[in-house]
C-alpha atoms as an extended CHARMM CRD file, in Angstrom:
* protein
*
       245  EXT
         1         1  UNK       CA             88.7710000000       76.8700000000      109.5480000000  PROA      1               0.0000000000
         2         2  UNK       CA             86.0450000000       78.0930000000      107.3740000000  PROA      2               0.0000000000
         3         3  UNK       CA             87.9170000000       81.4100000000      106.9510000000  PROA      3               0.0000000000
         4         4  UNK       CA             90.8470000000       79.1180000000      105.7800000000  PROA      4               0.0000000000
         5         5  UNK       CA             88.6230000000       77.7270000000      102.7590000000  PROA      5               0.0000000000
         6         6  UNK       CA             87.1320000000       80.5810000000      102.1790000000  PROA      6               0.0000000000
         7         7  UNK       CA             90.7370000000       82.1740000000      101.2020000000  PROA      7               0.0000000000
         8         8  UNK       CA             91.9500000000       78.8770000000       99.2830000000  PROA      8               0.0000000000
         9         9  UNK       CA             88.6670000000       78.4410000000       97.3070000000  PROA      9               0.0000000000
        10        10  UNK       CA             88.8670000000       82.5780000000       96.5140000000  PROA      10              0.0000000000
        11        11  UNK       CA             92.3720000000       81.8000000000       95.6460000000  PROA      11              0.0000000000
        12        12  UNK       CA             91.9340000000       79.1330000000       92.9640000000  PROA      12              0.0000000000
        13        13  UNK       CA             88.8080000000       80.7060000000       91.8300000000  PROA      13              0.0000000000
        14        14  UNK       CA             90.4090000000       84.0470000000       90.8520000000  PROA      14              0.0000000000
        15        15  UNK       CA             93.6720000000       82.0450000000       89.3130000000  PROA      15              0.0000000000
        16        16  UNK       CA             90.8960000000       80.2660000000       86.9770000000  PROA      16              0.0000000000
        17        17  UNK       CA             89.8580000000       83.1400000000       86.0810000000  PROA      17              0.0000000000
        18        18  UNK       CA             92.6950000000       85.2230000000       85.0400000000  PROA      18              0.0000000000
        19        19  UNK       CA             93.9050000000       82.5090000000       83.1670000000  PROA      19              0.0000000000
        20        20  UNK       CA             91.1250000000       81.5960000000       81.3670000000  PROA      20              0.0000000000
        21        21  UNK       CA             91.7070000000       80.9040000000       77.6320000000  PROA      21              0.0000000000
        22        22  UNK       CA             95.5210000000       80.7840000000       78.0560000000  PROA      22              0.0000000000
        23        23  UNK       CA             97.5270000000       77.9390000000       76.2410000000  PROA      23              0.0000000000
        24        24  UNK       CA            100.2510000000       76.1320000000       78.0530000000  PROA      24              0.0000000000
        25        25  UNK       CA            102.5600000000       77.8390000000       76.8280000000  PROA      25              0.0000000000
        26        26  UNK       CA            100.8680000000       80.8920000000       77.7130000000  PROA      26              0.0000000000
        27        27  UNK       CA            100.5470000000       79.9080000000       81.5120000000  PROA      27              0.0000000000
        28        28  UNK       CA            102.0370000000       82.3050000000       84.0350000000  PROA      28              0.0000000000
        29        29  UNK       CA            105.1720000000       80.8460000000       86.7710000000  PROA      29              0.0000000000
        30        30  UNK       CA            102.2750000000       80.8700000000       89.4390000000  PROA      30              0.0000000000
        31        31  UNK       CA            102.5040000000       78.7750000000       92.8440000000  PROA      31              0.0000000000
        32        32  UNK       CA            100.1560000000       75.9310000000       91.9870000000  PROA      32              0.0000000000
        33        33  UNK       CA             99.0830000000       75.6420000000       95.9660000000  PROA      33              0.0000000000
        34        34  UNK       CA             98.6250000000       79.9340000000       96.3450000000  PROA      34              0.0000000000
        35        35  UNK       CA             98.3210000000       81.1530000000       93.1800000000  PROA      35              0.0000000000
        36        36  UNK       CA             96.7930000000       83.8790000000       95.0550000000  PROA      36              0.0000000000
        37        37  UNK       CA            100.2480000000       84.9590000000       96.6340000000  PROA      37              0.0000000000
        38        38  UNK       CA            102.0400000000       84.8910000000       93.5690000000  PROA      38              0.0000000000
        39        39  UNK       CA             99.9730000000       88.1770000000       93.0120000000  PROA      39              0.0000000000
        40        40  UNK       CA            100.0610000000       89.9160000000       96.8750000000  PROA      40              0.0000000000
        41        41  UNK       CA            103.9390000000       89.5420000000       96.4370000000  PROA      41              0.0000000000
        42        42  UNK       CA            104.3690000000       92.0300000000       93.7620000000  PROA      42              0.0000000000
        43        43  UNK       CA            102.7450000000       94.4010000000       95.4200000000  PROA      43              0.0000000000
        44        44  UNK       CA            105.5850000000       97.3280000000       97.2600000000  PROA      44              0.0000000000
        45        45  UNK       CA            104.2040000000       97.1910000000      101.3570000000  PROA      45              0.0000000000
        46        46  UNK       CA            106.3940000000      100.6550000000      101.4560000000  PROA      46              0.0000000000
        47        47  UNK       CA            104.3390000000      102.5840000000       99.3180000000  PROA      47              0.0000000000
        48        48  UNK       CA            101.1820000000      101.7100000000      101.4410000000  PROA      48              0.0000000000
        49        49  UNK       CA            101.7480000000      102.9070000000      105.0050000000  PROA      49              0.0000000000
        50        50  UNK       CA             98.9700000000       99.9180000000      106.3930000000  PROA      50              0.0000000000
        51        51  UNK       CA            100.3820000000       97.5010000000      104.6680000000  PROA      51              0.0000000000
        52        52  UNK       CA            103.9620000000       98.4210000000      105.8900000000  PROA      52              0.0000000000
        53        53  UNK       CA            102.6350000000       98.7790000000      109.4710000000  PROA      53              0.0000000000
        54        54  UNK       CA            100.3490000000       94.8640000000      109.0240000000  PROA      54              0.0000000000
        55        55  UNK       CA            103.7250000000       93.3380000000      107.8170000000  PROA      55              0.0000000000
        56        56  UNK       CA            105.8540000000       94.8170000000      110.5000000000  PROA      56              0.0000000000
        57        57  UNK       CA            102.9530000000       93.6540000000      113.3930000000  PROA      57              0.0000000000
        58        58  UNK       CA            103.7990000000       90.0660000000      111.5140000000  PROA      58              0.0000000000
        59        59  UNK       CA            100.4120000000       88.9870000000      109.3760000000  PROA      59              0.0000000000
        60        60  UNK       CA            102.0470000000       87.7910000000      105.7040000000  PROA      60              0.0000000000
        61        61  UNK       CA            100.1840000000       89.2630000000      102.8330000000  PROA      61              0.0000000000
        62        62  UNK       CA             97.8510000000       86.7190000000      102.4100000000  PROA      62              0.0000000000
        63        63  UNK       CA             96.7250000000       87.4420000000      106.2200000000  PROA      63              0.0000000000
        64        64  UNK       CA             96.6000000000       91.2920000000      105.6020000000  PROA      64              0.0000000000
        65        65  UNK       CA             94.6800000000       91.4100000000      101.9660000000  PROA      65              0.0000000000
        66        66  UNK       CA             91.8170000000       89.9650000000      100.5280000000  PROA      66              0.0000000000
        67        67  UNK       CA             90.8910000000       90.3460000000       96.6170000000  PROA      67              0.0000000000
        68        68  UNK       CA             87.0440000000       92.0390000000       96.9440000000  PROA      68              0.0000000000
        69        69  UNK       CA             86.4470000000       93.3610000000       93.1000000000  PROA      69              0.0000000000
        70        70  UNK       CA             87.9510000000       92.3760000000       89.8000000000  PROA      70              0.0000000000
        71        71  UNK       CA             87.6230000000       95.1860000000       86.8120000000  PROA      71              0.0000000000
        72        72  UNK       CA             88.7590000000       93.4820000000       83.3050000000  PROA      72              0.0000000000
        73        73  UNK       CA             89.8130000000       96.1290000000       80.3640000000  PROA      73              0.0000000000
        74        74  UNK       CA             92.4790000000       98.0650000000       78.8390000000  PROA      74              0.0000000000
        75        75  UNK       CA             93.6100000000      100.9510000000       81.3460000000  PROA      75              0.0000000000
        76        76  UNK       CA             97.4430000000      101.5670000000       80.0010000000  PROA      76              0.0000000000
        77        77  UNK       CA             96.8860000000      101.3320000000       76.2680000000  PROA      77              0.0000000000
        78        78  UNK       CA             94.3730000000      100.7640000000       73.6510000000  PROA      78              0.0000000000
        79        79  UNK       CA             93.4910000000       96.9320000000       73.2100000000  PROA      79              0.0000000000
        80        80  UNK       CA             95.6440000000       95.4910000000       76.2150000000  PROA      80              0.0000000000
        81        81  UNK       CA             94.2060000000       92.8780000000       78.2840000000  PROA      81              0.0000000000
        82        82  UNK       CA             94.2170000000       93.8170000000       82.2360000000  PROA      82              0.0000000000
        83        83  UNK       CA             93.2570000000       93.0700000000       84.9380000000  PROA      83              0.0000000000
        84        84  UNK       CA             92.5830000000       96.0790000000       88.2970000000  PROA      84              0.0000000000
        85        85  UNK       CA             92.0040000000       93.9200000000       91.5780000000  PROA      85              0.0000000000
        86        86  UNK       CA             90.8670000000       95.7020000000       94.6190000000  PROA      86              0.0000000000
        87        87  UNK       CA             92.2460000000       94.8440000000       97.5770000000  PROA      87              0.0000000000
        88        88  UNK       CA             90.9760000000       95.3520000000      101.3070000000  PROA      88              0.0000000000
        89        89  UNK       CA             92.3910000000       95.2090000000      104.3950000000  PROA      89              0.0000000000
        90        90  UNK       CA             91.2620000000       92.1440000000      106.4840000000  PROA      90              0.0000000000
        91        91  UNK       CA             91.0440000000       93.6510000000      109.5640000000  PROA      91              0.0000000000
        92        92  UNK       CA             90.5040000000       97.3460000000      110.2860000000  PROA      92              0.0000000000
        93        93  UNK       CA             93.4680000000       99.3310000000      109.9650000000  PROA      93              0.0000000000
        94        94  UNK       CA             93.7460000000      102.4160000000      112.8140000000  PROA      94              0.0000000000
        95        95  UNK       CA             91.4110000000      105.3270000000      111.5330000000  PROA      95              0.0000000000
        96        96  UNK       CA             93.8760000000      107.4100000000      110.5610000000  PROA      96              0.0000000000
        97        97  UNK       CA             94.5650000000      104.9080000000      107.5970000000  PROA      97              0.0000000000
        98        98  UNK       CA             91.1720000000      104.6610000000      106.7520000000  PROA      98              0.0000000000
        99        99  UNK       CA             88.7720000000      102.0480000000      107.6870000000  PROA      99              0.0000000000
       100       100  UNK       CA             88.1190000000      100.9490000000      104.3960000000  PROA      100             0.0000000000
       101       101  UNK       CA             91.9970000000      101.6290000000      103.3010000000  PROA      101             0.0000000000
       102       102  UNK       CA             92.4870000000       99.2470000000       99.5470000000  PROA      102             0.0000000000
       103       103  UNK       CA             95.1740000000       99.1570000000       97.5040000000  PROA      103             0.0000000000
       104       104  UNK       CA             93.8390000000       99.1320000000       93.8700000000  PROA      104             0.0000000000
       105       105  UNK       CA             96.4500000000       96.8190000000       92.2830000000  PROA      105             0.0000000000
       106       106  UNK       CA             96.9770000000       96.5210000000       87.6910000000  PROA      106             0.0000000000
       107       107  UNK       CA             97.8650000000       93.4890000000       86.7490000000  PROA      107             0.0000000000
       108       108  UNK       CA             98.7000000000       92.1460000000       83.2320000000  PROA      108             0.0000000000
       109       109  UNK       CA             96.0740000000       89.1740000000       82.7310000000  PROA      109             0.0000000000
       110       110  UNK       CA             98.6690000000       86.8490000000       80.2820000000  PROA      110             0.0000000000
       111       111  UNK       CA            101.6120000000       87.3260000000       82.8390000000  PROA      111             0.0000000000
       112       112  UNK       CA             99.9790000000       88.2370000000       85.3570000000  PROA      112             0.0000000000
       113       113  UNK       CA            102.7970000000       90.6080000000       86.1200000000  PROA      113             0.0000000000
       114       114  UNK       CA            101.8340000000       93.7250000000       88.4600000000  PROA      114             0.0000000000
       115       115  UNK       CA            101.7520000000       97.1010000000       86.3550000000  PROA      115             0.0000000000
       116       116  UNK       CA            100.8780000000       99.8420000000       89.1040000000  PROA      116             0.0000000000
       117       117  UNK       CA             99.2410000000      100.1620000000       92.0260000000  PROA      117             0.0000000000
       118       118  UNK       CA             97.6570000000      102.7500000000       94.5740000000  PROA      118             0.0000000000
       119       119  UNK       CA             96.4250000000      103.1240000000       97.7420000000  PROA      119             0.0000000000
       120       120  UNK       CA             92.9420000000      104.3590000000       98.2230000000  PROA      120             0.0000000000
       121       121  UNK       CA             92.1810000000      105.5490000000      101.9300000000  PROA      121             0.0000000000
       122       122  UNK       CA             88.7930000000      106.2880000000      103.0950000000  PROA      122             0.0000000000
       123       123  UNK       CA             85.9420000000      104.9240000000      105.6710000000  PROA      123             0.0000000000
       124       124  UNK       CA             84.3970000000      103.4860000000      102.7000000000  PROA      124             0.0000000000
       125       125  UNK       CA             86.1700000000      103.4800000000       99.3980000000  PROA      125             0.0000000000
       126       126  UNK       CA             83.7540000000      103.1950000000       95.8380000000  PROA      126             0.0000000000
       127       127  UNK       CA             85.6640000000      102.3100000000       92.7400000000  PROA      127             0.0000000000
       128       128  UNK       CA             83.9410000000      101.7890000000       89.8640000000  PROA      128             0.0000000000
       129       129  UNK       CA             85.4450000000      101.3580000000       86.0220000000  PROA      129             0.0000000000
       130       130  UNK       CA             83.8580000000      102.7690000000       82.7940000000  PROA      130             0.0000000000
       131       131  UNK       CA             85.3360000000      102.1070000000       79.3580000000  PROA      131             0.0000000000
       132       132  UNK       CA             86.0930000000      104.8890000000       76.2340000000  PROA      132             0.0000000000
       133       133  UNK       CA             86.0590000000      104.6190000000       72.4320000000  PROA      133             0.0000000000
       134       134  UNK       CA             88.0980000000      107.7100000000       72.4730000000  PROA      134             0.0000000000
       135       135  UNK       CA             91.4380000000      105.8930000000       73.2340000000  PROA      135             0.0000000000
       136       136  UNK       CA             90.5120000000      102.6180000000       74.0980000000  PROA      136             0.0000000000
       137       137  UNK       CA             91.5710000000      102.9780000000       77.9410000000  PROA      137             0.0000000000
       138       138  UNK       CA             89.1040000000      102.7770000000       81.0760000000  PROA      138             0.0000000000
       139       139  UNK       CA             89.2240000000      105.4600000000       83.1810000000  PROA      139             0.0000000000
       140       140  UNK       CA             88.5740000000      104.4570000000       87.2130000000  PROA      140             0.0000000000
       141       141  UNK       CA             86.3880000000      106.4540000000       88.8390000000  PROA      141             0.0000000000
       142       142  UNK       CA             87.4800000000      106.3580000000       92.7170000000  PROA      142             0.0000000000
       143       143  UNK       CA             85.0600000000      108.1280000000       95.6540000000  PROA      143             0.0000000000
       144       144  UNK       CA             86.0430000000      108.3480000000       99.0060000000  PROA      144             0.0000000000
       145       145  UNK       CA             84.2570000000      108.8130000000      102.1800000000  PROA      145             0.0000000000
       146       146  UNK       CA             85.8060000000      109.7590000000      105.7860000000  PROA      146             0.0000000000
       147       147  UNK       CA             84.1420000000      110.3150000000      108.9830000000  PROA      147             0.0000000000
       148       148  UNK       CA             85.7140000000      111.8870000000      112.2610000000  PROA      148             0.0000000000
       149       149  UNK       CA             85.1580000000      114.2150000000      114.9750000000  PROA      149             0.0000000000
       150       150  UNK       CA             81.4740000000      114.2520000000      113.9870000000  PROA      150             0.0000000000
       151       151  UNK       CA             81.6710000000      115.2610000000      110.4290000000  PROA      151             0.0000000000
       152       152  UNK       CA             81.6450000000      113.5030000000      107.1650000000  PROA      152             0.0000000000
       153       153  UNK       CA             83.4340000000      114.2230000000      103.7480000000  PROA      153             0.0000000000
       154       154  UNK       CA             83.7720000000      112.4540000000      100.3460000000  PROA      154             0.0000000000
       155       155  UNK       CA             86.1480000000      113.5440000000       97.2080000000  PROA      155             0.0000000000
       156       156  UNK       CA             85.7650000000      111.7220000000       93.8620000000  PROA      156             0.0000000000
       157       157  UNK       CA             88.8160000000      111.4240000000       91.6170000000  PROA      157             0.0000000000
       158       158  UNK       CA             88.4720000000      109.9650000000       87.5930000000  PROA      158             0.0000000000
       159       159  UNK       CA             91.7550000000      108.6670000000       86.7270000000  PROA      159             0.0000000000
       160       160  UNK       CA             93.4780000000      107.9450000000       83.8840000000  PROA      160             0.0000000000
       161       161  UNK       CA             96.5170000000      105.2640000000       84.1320000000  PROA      161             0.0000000000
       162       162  UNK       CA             99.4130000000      106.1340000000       81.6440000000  PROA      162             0.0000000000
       163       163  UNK       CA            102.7520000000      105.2430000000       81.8780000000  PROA      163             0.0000000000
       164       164  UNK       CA            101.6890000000      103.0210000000       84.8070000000  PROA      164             0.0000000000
       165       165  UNK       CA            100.5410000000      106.1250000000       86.5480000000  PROA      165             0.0000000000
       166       166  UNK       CA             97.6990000000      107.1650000000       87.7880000000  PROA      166             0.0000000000
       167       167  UNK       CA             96.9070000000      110.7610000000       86.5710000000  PROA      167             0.0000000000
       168       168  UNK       CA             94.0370000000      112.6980000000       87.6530000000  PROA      168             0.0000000000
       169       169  UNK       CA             91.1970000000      114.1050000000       85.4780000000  PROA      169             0.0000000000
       170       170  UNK       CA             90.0690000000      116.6990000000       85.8160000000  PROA      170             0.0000000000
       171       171  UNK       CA             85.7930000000      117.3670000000       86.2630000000  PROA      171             0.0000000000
       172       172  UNK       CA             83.0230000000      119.2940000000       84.9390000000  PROA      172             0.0000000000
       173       173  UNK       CA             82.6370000000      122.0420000000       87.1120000000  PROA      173             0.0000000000
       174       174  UNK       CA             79.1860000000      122.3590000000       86.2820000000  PROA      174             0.0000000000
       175       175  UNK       CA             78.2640000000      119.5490000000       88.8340000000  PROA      175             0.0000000000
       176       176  UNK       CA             81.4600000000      119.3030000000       90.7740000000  PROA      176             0.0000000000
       177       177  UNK       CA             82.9250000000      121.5710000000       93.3760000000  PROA      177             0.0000000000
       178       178  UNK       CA             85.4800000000      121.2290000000       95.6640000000  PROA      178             0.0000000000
       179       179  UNK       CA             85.3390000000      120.7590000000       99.3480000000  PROA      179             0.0000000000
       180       180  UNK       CA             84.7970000000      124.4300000000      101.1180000000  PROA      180             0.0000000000
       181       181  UNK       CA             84.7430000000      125.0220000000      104.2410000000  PROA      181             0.0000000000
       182       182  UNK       CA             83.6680000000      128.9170000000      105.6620000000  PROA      182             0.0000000000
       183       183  UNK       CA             85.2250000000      129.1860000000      109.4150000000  PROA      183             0.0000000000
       184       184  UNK       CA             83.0890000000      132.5440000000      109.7150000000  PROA      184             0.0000000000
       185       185  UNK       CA             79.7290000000      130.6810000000      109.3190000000  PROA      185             0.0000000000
       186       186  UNK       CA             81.0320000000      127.0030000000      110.3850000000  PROA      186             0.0000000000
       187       187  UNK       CA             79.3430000000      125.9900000000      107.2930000000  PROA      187             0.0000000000
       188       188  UNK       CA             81.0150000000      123.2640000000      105.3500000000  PROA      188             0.0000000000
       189       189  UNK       CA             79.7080000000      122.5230000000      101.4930000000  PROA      189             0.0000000000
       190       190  UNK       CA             81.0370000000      119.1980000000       98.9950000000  PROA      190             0.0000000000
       191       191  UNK       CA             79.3920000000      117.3510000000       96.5260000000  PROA      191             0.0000000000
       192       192  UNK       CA             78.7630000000      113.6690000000       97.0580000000  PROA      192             0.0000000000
       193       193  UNK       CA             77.6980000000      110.7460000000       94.9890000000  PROA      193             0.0000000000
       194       194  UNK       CA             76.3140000000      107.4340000000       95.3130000000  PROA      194             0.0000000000
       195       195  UNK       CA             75.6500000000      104.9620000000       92.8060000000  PROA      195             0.0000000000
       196       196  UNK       CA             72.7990000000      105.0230000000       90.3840000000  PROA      196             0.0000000000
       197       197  UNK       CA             69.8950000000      102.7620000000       89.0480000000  PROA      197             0.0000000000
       198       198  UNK       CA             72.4310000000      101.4470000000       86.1170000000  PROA      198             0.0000000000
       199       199  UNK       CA             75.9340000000      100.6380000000       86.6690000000  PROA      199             0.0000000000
       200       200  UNK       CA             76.5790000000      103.6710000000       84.1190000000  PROA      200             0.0000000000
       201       201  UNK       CA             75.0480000000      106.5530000000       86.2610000000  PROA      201             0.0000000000
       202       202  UNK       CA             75.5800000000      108.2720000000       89.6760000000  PROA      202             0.0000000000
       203       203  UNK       CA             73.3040000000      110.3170000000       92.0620000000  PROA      203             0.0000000000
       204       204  UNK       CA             74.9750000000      113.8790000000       92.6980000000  PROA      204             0.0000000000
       205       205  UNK       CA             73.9470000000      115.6550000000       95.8800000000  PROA      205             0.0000000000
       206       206  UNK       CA             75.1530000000      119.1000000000       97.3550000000  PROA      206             0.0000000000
       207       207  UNK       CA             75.8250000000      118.6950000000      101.3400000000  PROA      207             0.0000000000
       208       208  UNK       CA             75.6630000000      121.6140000000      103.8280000000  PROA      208             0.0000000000
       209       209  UNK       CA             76.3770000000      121.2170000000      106.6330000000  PROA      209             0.0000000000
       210       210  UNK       CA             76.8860000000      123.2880000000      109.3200000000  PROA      210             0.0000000000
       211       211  UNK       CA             78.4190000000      122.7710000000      112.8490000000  PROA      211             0.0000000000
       212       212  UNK       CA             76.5230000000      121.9330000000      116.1510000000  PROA      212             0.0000000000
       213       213  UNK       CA             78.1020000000      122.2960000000      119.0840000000  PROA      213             0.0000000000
       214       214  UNK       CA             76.1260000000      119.7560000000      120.8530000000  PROA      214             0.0000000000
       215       215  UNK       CA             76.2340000000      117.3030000000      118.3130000000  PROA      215             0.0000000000
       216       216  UNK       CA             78.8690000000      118.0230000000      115.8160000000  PROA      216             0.0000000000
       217       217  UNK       CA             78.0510000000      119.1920000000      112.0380000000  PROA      217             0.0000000000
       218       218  UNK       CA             74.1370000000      118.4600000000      110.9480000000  PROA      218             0.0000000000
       219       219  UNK       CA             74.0880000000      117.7480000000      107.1910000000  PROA      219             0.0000000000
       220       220  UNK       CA             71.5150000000      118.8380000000      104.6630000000  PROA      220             0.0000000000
       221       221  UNK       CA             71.5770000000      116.4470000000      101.5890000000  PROA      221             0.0000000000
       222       222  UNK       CA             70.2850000000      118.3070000000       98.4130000000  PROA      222             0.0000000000
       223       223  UNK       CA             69.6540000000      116.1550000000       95.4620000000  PROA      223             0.0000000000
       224       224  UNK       CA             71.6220000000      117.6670000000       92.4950000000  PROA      224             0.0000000000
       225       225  UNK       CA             71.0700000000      115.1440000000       89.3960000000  PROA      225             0.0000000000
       226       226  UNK       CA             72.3160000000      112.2440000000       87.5220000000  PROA      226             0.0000000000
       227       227  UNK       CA             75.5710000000      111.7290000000       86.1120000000  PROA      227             0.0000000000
       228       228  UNK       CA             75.3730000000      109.0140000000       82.9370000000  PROA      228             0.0000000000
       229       229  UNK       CA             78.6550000000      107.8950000000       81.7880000000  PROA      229             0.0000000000
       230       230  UNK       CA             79.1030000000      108.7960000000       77.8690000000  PROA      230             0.0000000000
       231       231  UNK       CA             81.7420000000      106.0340000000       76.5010000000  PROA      231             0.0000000000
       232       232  UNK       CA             82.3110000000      108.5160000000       73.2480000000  PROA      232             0.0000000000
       233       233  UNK       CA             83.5890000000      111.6600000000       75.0620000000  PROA      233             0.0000000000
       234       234  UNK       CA             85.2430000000      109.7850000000       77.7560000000  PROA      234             0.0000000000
       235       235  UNK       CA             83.5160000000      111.9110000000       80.5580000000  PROA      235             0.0000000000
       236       236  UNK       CA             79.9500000000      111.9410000000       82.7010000000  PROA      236             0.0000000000
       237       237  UNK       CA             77.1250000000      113.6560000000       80.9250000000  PROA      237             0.0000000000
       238       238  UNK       CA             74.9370000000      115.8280000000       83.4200000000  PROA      238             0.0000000000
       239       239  UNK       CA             71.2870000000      115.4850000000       83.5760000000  PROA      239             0.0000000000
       240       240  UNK       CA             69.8640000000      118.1930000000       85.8870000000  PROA      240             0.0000000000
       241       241  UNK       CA             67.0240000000      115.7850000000       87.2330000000  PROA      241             0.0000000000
       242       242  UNK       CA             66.7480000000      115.4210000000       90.6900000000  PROA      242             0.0000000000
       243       243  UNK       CA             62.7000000000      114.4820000000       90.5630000000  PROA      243             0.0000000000
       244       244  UNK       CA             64.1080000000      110.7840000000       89.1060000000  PROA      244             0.0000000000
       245       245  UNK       CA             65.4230000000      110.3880000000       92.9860000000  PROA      245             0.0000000000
């Protein structure tokens, strides 16, 4: 029962506040009893493999997905008013989805009508939205991390959504490399980030880690820096200072 109110006050809450400001005659066709629904049923279950697989077991959408973070901006084009909703699974998909599998959904905020979507798989899934003068869009900063067999990895992808898609961007390889893995030395290396002390910056750490039989890989976390969002150039700024840590 008090999951049941929990979903219909989220529900109203979130249709307050994507409408907020509108006229009448600027109100979107949503349900007035799930306003919330009128939202999960754009989304397209077959180009999310877990959602395809909850509908098919039976849950509705509203039983599968719950809204967790709201981003406002412009992500398609300069000076548009959106709206990126994160949604998470309700209960744990199978691992090989991802236990933190979301669907990162774009949604027009005046019509509410859905504009793209994506599915973000991971054990724990970080999404985080920084704006740019450059062109006017926010770029969505998306970092990943999986577990299994006894080792850990993350990958961090910037995109950029244009034309409704999302493209990737690329990054400075003066902090970032990718995920390497040297089968002579069972010695795995990736960079991995956490958030910072402002909700413009990141913590950058090197991993080694190298495998145990006994008990799997043993990591080595090596702090790297700080990356500091720079709203001008539309990319992270790298300040070599791992003492701030």
């Amino acid at each position: 029962m008090k999951l049941q109110i929990l979903r219909r006050f989220f529900a109203l809450a979130l249709f307050l506040t994507l409408t907020a400001g509108c006229t009448a005659a600027q109100t979107p066709p949503a349900s007035e009893t799930s306003p919330h629904a009128d939202l999960l049923e754009q989304l397209d279950p077959q180009a999310d493999d877990a959602l395809a697989q909850a509908l098919g077991n039976g849950q509705d959408l509203q039983e599968a997905l719950i809204p967790s973070e709201l981003f406002y901006g412009s992500f398609t084009q300069a000076g548009a008013d959106e709206v990126l909703i994160l949604y998470r699974f309700q209960d744990t998909p199978p691992h090989g989805a991802g236990y933190d599998h979301a669907i990162a959904a774009l949604y027009d905020r005046e019509t509410l009508q859905l504009l793209s979507q994506r599915s973000l798989a991971g054990d724990r899934v970080s999404v985080h939205v920084f704006p740019t003068q450059g062109d006017g869009r926010c770029r969505v900063f998306v970092l990943c991390d999986t577990e299994g067999a006894g080792a850990w990895t993350q990958t961090q992808e910037l995109f950029l959504i244009d034309a409704r898609q999302w493209q990737s961007q690329p990054l400075d390889p003066t902090w970032w490399f990718p995920y390497q893995y040297d089968r002579e030395s069972y010695t795995e290396t990736f960079t991995y980030c956490v958030p910072g002390h402002t909700p413009d910056t990141l913590l950058v750490f090197s991993v080694t880690g190298t495998l145990n039989e006994g008990a799997g890989m043993d990591h080595i976390l090596t702090a790297r820096g700080t990356l500091r969002w720079d709203a001008g150039s539309g990319g992270f700024l790298y300040e070599d200072a791992p003492d701030q840590f």
